[in-house]
Every structure is written in C-alpha cells, then in structure tokens.
C-alpha positions as CSV (number, residue, x, y, z in Angstrom):
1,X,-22.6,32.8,-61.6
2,X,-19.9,30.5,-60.9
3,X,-21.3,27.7,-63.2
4,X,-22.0,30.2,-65.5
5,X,-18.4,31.0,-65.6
6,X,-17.2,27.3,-65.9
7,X,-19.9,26.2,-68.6
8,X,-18.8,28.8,-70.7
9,X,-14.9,28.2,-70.3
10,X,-15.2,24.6,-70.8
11,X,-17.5,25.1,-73.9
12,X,-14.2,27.2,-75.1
13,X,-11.7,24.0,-74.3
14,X,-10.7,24.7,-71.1
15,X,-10.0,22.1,-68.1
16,X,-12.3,23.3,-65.0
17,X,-12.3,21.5,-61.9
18,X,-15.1,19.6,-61.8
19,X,-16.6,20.1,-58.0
20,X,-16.8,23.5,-57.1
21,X,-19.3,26.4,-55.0
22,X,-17.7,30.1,-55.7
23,X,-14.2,28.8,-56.7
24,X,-12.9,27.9,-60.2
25,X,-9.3,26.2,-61.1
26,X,-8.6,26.6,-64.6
27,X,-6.0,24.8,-66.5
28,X,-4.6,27.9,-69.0
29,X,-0.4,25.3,-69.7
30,X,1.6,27.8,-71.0
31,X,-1.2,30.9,-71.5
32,X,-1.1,31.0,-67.6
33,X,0.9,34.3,-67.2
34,X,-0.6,36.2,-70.1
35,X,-4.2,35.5,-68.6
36,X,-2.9,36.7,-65.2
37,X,-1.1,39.7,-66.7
38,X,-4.6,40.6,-68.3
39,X,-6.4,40.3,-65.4
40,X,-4.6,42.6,-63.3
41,X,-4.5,44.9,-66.0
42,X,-8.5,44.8,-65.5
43,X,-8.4,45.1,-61.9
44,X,-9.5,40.7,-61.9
45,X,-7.4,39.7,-58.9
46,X,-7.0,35.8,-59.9
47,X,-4.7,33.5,-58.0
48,X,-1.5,31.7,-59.7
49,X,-1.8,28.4,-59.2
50,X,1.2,26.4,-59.7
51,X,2.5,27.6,-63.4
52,X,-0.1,26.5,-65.3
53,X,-3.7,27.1,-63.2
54,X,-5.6,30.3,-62.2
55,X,-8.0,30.0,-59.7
56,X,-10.7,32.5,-59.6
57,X,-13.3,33.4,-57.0
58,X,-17.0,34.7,-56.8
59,X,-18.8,36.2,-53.9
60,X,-22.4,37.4,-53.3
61,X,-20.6,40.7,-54.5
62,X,-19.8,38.9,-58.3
63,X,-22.3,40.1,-61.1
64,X,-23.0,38.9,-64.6
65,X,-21.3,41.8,-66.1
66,X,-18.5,40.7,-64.2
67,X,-18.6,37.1,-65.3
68,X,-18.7,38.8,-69.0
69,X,-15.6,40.5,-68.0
70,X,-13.9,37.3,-66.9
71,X,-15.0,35.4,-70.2
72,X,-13.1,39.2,-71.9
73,X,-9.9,38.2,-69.8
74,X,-9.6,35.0,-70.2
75,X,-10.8,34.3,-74.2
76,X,-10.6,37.9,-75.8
77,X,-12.9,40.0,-77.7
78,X,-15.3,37.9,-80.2
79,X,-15.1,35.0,-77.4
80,X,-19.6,34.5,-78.2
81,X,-20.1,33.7,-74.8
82,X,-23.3,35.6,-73.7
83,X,-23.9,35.4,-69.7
84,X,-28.0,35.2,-70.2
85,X,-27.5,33.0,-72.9
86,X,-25.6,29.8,-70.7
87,X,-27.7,31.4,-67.6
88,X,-31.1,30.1,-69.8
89,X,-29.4,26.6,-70.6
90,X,-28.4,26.0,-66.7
91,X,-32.0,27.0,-66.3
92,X,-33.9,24.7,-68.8
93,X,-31.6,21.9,-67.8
C-alpha cells in the first residue's frame, strides 16, 4: 500500500522520497499546513516535517480505503486516483 500511495502522489507532481518500507516524506512547499490541517480534520495523524514535508506512515493495520482517503487529503475530490487501478500497474510491472 505504501507504493501505492507514493505512485499515485508522484503521478500528481509531488516529490516522494525515493527509498522507503511503510514511511512516505512528501514535499507539499507552502501547501504543507493546509494538508496537515485536513488530515487531522480526517482523523490522518501525519507528521510535520520541517515546514514544508509531511511524513506519513502505514502499518499492517493500513487498508486501501485508507490509502483512498490519503489520496482525498492530500489532492481533493476529482484527484482520479483509483487504489486498484495503480495496485494492477505495480502488479503487471
């Protein structure tokens, strides 16, 4: 799920760190605050990271439909990200 999440952001523009397992870094510059605020007004407990990063963490617990609520938080409504969708292209390589 965690590449899930960071195929999907960087097909949107944003700056992921490249190496990862369950943790993201994204690069949001000056949208960093109103991503945040958001989130916690979703119940998404994201870390600040410095003033213009969120990091954002998946465990065994994480499920698609909260990947698709992630992709909500972070892009908006209308964002066209499908989780099964980018799941089949990690899968068919």
């Amino acid at each position: 799920l965690t590449a899930i999440l960071a195929i999907g952001l960087k097909d949107k523009g944003f700056a992921v760190n490249e190496s990862y397992f369950d943790t993201l870094t994204l690069t949001l510059g000056d949208q960093q605050q109103a991503v945040y605020q958001r989130a916690l007004a979703q119940g998404c407990n994201l870390r600040l990271n410095g003033s213009d990063r969120l990091g954002i963490s998946l465990d065994e617990t994480t499920t698609a439909a909260d990947v698709a609520e992630l992709f909500d938080v972070i892009l908006g409504a209308g964002h066209g990200l499908a989780v099964a969708a980018i799941d089949a292209r990690i899968v068919a390589g």
